[in-house]
C-alpha positions as CSV (number, residue, x, y, z in Angstrom):
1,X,-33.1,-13.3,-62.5
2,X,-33.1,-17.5,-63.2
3,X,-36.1,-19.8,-63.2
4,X,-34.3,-21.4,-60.4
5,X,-33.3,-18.3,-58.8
6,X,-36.6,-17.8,-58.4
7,X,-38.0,-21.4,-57.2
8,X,-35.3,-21.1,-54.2
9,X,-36.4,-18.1,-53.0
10,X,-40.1,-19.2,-53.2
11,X,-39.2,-22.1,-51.1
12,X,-37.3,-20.0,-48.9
13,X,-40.5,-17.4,-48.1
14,X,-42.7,-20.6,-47.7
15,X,-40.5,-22.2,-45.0
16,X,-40.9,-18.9,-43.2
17,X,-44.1,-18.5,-43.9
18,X,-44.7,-22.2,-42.0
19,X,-42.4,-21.2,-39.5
20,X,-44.2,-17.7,-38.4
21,X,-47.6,-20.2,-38.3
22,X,-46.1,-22.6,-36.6
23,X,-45.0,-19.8,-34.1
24,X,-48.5,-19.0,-33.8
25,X,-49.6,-22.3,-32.9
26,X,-47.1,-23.1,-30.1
27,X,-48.2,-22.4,-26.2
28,X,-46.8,-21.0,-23.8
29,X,-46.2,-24.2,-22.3
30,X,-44.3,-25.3,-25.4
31,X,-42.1,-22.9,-25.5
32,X,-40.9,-23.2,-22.3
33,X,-40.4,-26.9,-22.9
34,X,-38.1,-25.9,-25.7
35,X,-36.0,-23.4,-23.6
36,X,-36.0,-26.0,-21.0
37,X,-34.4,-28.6,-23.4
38,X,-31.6,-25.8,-24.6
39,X,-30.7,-24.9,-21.5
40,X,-30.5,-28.5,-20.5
41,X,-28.5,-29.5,-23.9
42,X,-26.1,-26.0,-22.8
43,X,-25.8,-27.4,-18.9
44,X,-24.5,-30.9,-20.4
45,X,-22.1,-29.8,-23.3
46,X,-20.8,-27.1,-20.2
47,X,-20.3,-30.3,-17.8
48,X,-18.5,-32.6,-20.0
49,X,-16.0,-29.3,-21.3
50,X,-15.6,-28.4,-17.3
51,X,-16.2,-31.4,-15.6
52,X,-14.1,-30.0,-12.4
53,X,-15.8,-26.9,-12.3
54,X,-19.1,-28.4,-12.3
55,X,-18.1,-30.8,-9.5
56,X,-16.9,-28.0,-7.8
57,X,-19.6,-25.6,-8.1
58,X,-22.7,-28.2,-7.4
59,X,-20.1,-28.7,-4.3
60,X,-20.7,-24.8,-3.5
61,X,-24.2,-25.3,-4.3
62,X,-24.3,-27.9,-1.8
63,X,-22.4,-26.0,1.3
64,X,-24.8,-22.8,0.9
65,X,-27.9,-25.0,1.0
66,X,-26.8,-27.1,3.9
67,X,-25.7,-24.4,5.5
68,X,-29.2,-22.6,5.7
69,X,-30.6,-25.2,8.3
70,X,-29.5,-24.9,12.0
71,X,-28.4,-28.2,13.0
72,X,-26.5,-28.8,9.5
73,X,-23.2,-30.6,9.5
74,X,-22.0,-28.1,7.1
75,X,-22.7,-25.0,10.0
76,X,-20.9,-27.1,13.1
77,X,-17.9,-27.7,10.6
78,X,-18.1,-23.7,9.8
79,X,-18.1,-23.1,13.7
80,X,-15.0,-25.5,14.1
81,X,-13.3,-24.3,11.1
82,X,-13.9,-20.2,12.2
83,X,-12.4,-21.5,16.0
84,X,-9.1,-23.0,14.6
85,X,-9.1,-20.4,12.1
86,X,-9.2,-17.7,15.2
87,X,-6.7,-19.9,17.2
88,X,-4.0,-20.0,14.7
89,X,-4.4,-16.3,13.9
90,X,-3.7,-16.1,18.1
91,X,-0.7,-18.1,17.8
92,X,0.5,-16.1,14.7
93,X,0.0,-13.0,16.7
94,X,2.1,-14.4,19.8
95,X,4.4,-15.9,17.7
96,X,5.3,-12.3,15.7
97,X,5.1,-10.1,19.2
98,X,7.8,-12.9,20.5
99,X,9.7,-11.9,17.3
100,X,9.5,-8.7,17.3
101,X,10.8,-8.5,20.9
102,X,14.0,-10.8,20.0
103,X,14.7,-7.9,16.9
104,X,14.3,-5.0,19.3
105,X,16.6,-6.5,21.8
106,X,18.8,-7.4,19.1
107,X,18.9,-4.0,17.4
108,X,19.3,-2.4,21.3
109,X,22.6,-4.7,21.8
110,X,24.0,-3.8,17.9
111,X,23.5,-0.3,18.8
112,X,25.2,-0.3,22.1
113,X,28.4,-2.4,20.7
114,X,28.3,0.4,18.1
115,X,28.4,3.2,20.3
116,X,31.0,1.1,22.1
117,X,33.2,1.0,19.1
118,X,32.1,4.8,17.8
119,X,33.7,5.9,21.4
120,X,36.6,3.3,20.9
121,X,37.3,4.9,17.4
122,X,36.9,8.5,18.8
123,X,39.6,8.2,21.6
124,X,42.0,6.4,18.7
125,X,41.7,9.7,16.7
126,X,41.9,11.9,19.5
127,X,45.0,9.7,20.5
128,X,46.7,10.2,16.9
129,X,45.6,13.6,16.5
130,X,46.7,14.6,19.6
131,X,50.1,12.8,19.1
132,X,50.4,14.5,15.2
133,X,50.1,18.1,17.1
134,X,52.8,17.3,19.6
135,X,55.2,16.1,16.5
136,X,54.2,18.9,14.6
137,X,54.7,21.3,17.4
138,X,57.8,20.6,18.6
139,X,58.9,20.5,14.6
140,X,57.7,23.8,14.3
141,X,59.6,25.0,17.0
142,X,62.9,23.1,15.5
143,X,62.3,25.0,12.4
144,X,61.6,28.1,14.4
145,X,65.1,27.5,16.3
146,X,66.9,27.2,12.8
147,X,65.6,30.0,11.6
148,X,66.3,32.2,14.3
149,X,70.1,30.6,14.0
150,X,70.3,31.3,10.6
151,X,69.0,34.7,10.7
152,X,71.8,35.6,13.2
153,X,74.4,33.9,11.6
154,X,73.4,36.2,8.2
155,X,73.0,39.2,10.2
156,X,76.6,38.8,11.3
157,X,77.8,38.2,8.2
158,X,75.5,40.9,6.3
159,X,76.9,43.1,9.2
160,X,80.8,41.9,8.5
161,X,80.6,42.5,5.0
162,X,79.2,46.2,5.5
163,X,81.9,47.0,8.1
164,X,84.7,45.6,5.6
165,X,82.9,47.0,2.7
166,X,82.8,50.9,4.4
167,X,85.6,50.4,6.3
């Protein structure tokens, strides 16, 4: 190790040596004074980084305080505030029951101009299906009466051929 290796960490053990006796020497009382100051030199730097949340948290600070002693401004305001606060929430309810009503009516009138139109749509069907089994009646029976025809008129000439044939 250096010479001057050596002086620096000399000096360093005696500065903490004087510290530790200084510790020894200080009150109580001065210590507190010391926290006192940091806290103080914390609560400034934290004030002029925030300034908006301190001016809104001493205004907190203020509200709860007031608001401890009965004939504070801050509790009649409270009172006030907590009626207008229940007033509106009255209107709001009115206001959504009166809503409410208009979308049940609404939804009972869709639904009866839909069954209106279901029924409408159902006779239609029962119209063109009914009309579509006539038409494919009497077609049947066309085709029935055509081949009856047709089988006669073979049978005669199946039965012509045989006569001439064994004849």
């Amino acid at each position: 190790m250096t010479e001057a290796k050596r002086a620096e960490i000399k000096q360093k053990v005696a500065q903490a040596q004087r510290r530790n006796e200084d510790r020894g020497r200080t009150t109580i009382v001065d210590r507190a004074g010391e926290q006192a100051l940091d806290t103080k030199d914390r609560l400034v730097s934290f004030a002029r980084e925030h300034p908006l949340a301190t001016v809104a948290g001493g205004l907190a600070i203020g509200v709860l305080v007031s608001g401890m002693f009965k004939r504070s401004p801050t509790r009649k305001l409270g009172r006030k505030a907590a009626q207008a606060a229940g007033n509106l929430a009255t209107l709001g309810a009115e206001l959504a029951i009166v809503y409410a009503h208009q979308a049940l009516e609404a939804a009972q009138e869709a639904s009866h101009a839909g069954a209106e139109k279901l029924e409408e749509l159902g006779s239609a069907a029962r119209d063109v299906g009914r009309d579509a089994g006539h038409r494919a009646s009497h077609r049947a029976s066309e085709l029935g009466d055509a081949a009856r025809s047709a089988s006669r008129g073979a049978r005669k000439r199946l039965g012509k051929m045989l006569d001439d044939h064994f004849n």
